[in-house]
N, C-alpha and C positions, 0 to 999 in steps of 0.2 A: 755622593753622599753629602748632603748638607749637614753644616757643625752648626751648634750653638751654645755657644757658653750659659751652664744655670748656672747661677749669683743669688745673694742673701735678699736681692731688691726684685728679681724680674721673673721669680717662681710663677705669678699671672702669664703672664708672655708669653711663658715657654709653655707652660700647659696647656692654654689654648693652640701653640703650633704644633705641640705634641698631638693633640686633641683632633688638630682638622690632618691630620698626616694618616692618623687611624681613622678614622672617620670615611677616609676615600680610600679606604684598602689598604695601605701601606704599613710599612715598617718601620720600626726606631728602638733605635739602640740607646738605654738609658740605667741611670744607679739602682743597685739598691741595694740593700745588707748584707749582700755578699760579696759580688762581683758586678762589671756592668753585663746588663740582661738583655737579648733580644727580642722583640715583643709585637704584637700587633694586635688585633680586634678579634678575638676567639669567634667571634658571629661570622666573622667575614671571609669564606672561603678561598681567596684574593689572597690575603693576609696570611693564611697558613700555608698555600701552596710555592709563596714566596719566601716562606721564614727555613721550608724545609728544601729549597733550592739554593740557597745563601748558605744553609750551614752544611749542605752535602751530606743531607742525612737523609737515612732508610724512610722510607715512608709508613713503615708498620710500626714506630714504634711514636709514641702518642706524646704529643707537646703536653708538659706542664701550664697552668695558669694561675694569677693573682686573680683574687676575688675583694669587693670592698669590704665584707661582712659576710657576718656566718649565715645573715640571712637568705642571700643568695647564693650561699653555696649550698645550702638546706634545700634549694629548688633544683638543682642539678643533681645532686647526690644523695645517697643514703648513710647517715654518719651511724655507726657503730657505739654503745655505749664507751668502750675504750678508745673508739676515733674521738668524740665528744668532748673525754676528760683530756686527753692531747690538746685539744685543739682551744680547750677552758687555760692551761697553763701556759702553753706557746704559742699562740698568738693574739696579738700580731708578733711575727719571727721566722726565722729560717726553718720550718716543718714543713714539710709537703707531704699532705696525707692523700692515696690513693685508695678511694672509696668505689664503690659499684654508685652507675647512673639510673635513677629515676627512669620508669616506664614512659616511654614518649618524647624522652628530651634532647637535644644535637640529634635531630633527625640525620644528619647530613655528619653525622661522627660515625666514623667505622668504628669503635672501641666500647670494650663494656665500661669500662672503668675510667676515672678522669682522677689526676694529681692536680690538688689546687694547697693556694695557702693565704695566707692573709699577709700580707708585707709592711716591716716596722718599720723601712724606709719613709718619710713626711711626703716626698714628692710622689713619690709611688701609689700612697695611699691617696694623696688625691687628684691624682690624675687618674682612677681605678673608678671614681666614684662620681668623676662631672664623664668618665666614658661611658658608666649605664650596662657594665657589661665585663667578662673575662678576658682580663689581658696574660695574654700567651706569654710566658716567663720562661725561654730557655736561655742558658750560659751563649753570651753575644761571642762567639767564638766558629770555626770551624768542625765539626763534631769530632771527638776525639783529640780534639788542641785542647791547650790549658785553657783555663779560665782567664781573662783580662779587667783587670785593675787598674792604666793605668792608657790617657787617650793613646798615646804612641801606639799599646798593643794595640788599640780597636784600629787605628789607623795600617798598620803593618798587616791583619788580618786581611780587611777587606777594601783600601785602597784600590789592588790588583786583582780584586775579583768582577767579572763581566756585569755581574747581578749584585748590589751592594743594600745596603740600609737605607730606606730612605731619610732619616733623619738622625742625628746624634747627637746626642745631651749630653755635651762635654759637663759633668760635675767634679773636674781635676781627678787626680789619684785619691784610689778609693784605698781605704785599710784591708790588707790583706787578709781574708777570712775563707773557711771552708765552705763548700757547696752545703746547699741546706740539708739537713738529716729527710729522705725519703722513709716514708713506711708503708707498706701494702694492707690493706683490711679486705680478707676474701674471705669464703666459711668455713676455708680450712685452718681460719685464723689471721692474727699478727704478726708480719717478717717486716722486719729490718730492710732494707733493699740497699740504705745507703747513709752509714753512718756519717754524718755529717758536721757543722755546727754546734748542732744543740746534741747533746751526748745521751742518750736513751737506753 
């Protein structure tokens, strides 16, 4: 797993290494308003079968992604007049709304539905938006570990694992905060899935 320090001067730098890291498939583990995140190229089927091999997780249950705006995520999904007004007050922010997908879209997604959000993180949103595309946002962690805030933890995780990250944006210790608040939008209505963050 390559490191890289982001700094207040070389935000260019790293996004471009972040940028060519997804770009060829791969992985990277980097901040954002919660915890550090791990991530890859939602287009890139590389990228997801590698993120759900790293974190040791079921295959049935569907990665989260960052979008750069609502207008991309308007092409993907169907927002709900009540997903809409969420999504008007909390973001950009820790909300992940799980909305039903557009007729025809992620051919290549088994899933009806897709959790996206908009990230208030600086780096995050623009590195969302020179990648042209859905970056895969789950907790950079082992599934079922805690969440990590802090490089040690990412290091202690995935140091000793066979299959690692390919990239890590050390952004030092991050403030300790709660997973984002999840909500489900289906037609039997709005649930809660995952009080989070932002208090609802």
């Amino acid at each position: 797993m390559k490191e890289i320090k982001l700094t207040k001067t070389n935000h260019v730098q790293v996004l471009q290494q972040a940028l060519s890291v997804l770009q060829a498939g791969g992985t990277i583990v980097y901040p954002t308003e919660t915890s550090y995140g791990l991530g890859g190229d939602f287009y890139n089927n590389k990228s997801i079968d590698k993120i759900y091999t790293i974190k040791q997780k079921k295959r049935n249950i569907p990665l989260p992604v960052i979008v750069p705006d609502v207008l991309l995520a308007s092409t993907l999904v169907n927002f709900t007049p009540e997903a809409k007004r969420l999504s008007v007050i909390y973001w950009p922010g820790p909300l992940t709304l799980i909305l039903s997908l557009r007729p025809n879209k992620l051919s290549n997604y088994p899933f009806q539905t897709l959790g996206l959000r908009i990230s208030s993180h600086p780096f995050v949103q623009n590195l969302v938006r020179i990648l042209s595309a859905p970056l895969i946002s789950t907790s950079a962690n082992i599934s079922g570990q805690d969440n990590c805030y802090t490089p040690q933890q990412i290091k202690n995780h995935f140091n000793q694992s066979s299959i690692q990250p390919d990239l890590f944006i050390n952004a030092g210790i991050l403030p300790i905060r709660q997973s984002s608040t999840v909500i489900s939008f289906t037609e039997a209505g709005m649930k809660i899935m995952r009080q989070g963050e932002i208090k609802i």
